[in-house]
N, C-alpha and C positions, 0 to 999 in steps of 0.2 A: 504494500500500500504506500503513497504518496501522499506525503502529507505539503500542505499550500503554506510553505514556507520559504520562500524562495531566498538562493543563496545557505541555503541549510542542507547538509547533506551528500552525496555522492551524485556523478553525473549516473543518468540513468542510459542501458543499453536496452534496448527491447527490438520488437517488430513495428514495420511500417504500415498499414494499409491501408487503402481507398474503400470507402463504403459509399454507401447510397443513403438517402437519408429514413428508410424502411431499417436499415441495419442497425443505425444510429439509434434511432431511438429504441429499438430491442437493447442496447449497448447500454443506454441511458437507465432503463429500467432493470438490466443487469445490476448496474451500480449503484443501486438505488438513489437515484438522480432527486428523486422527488421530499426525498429525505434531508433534513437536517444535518452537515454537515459534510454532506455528500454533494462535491465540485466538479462539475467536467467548465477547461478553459484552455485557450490555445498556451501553445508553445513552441516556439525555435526547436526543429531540430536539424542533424547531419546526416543526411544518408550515409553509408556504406558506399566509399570512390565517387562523393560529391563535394563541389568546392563550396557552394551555396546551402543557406539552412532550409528550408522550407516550414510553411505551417504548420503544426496537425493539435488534430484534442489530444487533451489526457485528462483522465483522473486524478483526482484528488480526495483525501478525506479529513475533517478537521483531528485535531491530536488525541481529542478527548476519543474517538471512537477508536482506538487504539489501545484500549486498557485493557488485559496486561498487554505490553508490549514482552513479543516475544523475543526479538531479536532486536542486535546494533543496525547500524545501517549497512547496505548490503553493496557489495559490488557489480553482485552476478544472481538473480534470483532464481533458482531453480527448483522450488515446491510445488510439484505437478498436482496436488488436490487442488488447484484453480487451475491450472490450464490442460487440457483435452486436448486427441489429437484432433478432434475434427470438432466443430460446434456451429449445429444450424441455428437459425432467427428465423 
């Protein structure tokens, strides 16, 4: 999780993708978007062999929704009970 604190924390690596705005908002209610403390807002980033940042969203959650924190901040996220290989909308 990502917390909306910018300047705090490690640079994040993850995937890039294009969605449609049908996706988006399955994404949104994924993250419980509708919820208190639950942010989706753009962000700068780098592609992989690009010189230019481009836009895209990301999550965010405030800090309070983070109790316990499990871990430090991470470099490399690799806890697959959230990520699947394949996930329809």
């Amino acid at each position: 999780m990502m917390f909306d604190e910018p300047d705090v924390g490690r640079y994040v690596r993850g995937e890039l993708y294009r969605v449609d705005d049908m996706v988006l908002a399955a994404l949104d209610r994924l993250e419980a978007l509708d919820l208190p403390g639950n942010i989706r807002t753009t962000l700068d980033v780098l592609p992989i062999h690009a010189c230019v940042p481009v836009s895209a969203w990301a999550y965010f959650k405030a800090r309070h929704l983070a109790v316990p924190v499990h871990t430090d901040y991470l470099g490399d996220y690799q806890d697959r009970r959230f990520t699947g290989p394949q996930t329809s909308f």
